[in-house]
C-alpha positions as CSV (number, residue, x, y, z in Angstrom):
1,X,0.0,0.0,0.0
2,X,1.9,3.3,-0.9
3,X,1.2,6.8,0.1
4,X,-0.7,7.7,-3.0
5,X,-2.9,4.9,-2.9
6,X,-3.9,5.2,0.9
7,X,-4.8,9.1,0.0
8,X,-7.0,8.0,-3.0
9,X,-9.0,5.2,-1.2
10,X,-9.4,7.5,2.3
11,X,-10.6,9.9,0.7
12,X,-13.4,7.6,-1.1
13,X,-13.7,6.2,2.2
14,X,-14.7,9.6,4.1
15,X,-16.8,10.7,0.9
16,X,-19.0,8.0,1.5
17,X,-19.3,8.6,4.4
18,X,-20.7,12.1,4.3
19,X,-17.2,14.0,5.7
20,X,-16.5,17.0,5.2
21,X,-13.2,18.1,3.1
22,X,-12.5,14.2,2.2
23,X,-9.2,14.7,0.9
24,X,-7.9,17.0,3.2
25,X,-9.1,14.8,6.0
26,X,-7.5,11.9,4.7
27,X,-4.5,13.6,4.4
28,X,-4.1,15.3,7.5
29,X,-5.0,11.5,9.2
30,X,-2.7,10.1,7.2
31,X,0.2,12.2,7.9
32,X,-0.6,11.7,11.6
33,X,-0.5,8.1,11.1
34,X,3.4,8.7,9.6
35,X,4.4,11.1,12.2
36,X,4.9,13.4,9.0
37,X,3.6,16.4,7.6
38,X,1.1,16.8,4.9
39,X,3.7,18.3,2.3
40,X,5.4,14.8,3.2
41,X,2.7,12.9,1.2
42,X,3.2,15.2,-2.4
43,X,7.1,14.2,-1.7
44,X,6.8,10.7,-1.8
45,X,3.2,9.5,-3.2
46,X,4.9,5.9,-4.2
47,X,6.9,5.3,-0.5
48,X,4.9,1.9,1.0
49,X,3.4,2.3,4.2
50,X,4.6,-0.1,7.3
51,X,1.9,-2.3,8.5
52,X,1.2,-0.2,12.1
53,X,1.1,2.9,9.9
54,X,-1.6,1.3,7.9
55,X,-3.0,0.2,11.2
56,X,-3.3,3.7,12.3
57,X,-4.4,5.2,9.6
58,X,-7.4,2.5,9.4
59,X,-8.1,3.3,13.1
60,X,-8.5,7.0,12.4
61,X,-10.5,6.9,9.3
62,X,-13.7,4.6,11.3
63,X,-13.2,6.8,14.5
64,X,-13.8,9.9,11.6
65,X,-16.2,8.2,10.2
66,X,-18.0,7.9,13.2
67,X,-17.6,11.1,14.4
68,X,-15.1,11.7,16.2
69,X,-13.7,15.1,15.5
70,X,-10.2,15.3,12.9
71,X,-8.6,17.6,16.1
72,X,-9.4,15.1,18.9
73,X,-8.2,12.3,16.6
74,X,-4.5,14.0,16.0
75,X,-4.2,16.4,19.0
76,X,-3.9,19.1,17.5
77,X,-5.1,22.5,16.4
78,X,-3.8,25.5,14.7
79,X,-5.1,28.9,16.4
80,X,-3.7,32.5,15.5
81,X,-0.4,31.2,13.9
82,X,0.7,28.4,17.0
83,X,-0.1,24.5,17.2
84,X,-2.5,23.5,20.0
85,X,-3.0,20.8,21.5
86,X,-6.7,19.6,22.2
87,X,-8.3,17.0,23.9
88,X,-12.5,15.3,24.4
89,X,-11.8,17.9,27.4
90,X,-11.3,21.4,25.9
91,X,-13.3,22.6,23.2
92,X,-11.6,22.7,19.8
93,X,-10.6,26.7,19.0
94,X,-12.2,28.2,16.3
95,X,-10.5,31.0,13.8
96,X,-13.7,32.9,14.8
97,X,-12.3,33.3,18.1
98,X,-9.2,35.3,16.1
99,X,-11.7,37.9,16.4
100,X,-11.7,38.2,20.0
101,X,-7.3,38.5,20.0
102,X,-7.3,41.0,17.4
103,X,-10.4,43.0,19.6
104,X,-8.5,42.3,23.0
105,X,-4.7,43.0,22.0
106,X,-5.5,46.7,20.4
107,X,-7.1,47.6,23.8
108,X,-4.5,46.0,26.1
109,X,-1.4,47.9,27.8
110,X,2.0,46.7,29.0
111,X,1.8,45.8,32.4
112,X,-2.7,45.2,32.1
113,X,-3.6,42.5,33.9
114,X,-5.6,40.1,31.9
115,X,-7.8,37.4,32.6
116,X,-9.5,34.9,30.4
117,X,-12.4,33.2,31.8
118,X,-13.5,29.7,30.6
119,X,-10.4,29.3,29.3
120,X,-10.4,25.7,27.3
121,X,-7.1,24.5,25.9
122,X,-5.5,28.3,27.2
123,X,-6.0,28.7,23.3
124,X,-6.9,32.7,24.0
125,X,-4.9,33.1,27.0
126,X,-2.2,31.7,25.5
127,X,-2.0,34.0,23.0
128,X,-2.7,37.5,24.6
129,X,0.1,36.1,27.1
130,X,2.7,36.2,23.6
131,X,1.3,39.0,21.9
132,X,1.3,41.3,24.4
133,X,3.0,42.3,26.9
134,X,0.4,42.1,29.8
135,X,0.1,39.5,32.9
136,X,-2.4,36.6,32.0
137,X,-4.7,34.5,34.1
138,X,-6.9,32.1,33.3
139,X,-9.5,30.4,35.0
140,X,-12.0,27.1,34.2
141,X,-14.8,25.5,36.2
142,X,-12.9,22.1,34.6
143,X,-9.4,20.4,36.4
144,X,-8.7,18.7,33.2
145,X,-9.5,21.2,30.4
146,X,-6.6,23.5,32.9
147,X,-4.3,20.6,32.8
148,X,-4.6,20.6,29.1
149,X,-4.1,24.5,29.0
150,X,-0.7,24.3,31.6
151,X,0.4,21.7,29.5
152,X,0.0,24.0,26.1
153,X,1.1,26.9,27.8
154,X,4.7,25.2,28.8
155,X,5.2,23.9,25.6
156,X,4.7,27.4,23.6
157,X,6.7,29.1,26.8
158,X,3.9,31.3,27.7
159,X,3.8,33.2,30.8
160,X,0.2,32.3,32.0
161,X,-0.7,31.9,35.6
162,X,-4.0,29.0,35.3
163,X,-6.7,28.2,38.2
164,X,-9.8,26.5,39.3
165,X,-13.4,28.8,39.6
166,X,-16.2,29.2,38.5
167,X,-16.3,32.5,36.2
168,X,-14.6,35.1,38.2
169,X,-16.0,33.7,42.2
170,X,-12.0,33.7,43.0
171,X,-10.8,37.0,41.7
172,X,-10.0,40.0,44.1
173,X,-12.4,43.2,43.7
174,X,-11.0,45.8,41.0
175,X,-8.3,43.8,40.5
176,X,-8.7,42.9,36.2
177,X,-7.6,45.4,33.6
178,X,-9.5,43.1,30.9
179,X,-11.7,40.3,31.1
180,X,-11.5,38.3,28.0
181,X,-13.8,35.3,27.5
182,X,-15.4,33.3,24.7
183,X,-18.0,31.5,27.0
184,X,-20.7,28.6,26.3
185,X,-23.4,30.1,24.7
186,X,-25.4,27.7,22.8
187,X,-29.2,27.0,24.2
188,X,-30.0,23.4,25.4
189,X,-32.6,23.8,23.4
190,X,-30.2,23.2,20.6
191,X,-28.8,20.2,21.5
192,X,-31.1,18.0,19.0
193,X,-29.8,19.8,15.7
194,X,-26.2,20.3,16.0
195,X,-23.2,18.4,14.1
196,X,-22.3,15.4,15.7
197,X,-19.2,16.3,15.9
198,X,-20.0,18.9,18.2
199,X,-23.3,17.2,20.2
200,X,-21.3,14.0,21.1
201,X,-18.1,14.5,21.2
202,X,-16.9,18.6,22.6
203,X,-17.7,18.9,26.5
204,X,-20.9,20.2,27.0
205,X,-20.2,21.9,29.7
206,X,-17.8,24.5,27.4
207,X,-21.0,24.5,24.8
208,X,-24.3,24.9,27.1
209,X,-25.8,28.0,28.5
210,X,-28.9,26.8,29.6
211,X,-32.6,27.4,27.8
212,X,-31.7,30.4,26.2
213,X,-27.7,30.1,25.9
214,X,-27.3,33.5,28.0
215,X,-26.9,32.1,31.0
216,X,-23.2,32.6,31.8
217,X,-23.4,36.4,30.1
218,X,-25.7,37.1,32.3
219,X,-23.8,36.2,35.3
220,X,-20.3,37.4,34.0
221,X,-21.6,40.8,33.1
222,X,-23.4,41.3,36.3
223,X,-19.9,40.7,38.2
224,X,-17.6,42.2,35.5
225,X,-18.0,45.4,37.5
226,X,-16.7,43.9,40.7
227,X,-13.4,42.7,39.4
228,X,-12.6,45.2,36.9
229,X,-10.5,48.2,37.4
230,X,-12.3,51.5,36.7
231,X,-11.7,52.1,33.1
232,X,-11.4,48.4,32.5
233,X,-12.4,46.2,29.7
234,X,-14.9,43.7,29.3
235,X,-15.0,41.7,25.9
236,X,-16.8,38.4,24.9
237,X,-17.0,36.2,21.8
238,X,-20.6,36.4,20.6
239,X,-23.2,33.6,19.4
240,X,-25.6,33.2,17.1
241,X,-28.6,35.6,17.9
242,X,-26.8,36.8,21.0
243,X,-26.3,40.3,20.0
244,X,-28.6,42.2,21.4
245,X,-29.7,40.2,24.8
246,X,-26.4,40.4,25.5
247,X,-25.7,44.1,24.8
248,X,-28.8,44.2,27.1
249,X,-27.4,43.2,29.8
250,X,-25.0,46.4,29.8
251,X,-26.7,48.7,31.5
252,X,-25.5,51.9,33.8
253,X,-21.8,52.3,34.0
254,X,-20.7,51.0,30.7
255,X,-19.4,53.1,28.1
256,X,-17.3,52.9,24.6
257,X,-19.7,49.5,23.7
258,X,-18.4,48.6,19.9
259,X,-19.3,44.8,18.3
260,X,-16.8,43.6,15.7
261,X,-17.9,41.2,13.4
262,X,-16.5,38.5,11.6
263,X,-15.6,37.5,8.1
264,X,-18.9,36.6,7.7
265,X,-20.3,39.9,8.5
266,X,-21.7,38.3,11.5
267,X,-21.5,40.2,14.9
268,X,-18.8,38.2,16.8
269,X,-17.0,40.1,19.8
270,X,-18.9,42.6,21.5
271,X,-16.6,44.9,23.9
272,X,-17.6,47.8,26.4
273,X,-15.4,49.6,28.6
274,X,-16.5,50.0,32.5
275,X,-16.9,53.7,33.6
């Protein structure tokens, strides 16, 4: 079995089967299979392919085609430029949440102190803690999505200090310069239509925000004020819909409240500056 011909009937394989990009899929399992990278594949379509590679590669293509998520399969996930690594116990980062970096670093100083609530794989903490040149924290309500974020964080040598709560319940009053945070927002109510790859296999407690899927913006904008510095900044990663409940729920003492949408032209970070 050589390289080219393992591509050609993966591929066929995952086409069948209703997966999305096919060939790229195949290809990126592949080259997990071989420890290589993709570009290795072009380079040498007629190399044979040892028998645990062609073991491995079989093992990923049913666990895709049942599912299972191509990023929980090999690890890994590119995010602003840097390799991830991702686990059934972080959600996978999207390059919608690019958004929220761009919107956070052009409003953070040196020296800010930053914290990203809900933080995941440390995907957006992470980052800010690299392309600025602020302090980062990072909370999560989960032990083993923070293990998985300490564990990215010493790899990419990121300064980022991690730690158990829920929402902001352990940070000091007026203490935040920004609070960053891309939280669950979709409505139980959901649950029924969406992808498989995202109902039965991304923790559900990173995707649901009860009924409505405002729950936790309601409760992290009503104790923003508490922890934030006068003058500090409070910016979220939006969901579908979301808009303008959540711009709602910013009542007296906000000012400077911009939304930045995506490349979609969808509405995607809202930010608003506390008075």
């Amino acid at each position: 079995m050589t390289v080219q011909t393992a591509l050609l009937q993966g591929t066929q394989l995952l086409q069948e089967g209703a997966i999305s990009a096919p060939r790229l899929t195949a290809e990126v399992l592949l080259a997990h299979a071989l420890h290589r990278e993709r570009v290795y594949l072009y380079a040498h379509p007629e190399d044979e392919l040892t028998e645990v590679a062609w073991i491995h590669y079989g093992r990923y293509l049913h666990e895709r085609l049942k599912g299972k998520p191509t990023q929980y399969i090999t690890g890994r996930q590119e995010f602003y430029g840097r390799d991830f690594r991702v686990t059934p116990d972080v959600l996978i980062p999207r390059p919608e949440t690019e958004h929220l970096i761009q919107a956070s670093v052009s409003r953070i100083q040196p020296g800010d102190i930053v914290l990203d609530v809900g933080t995941g794989s440390g995907a957006i903490a992470i980052t800010l803690a690299l392309e600025t040149k602020a302090r980062v924290l990072a909370s999560d309500v989960s032990t083993n999505a923070l293990c998985v974020a300490a564990a990215n964080a010493r790899r990419l040598s990121a300064p980022v200090s991690f730690f158990a709560c829920d929402l902001v319940d352990a940070i000091a009053d007026h203490s935040i310069d920004v609070l960053v945070s891309n939280p669950p927002y979709v409505p139980k109510t959901d649950h029924p239509a969406l992808q498989r790859e995202v109902r039965d296999f991304e923790p559900h407690v990173a995707l649901f925000a009860g009924p409505t899927g405002l729950d936790i913006y309601q409760r992290l904008i009503a104790d923003a004020p508490r922890v934030l510095h006068p003058g500090g900044w409070l910016l979220v990663e939006l969901g579908y819909n979301s808009l303008e409940p959540v711009r709602a729920m910013l009542k007296a003492g906000w000012s400077n409240v911009a939304v930045e949408q995506d490349l979609a032209g969808l509405p995607r970070v809202l930010a608003a500056r506390l008075l």
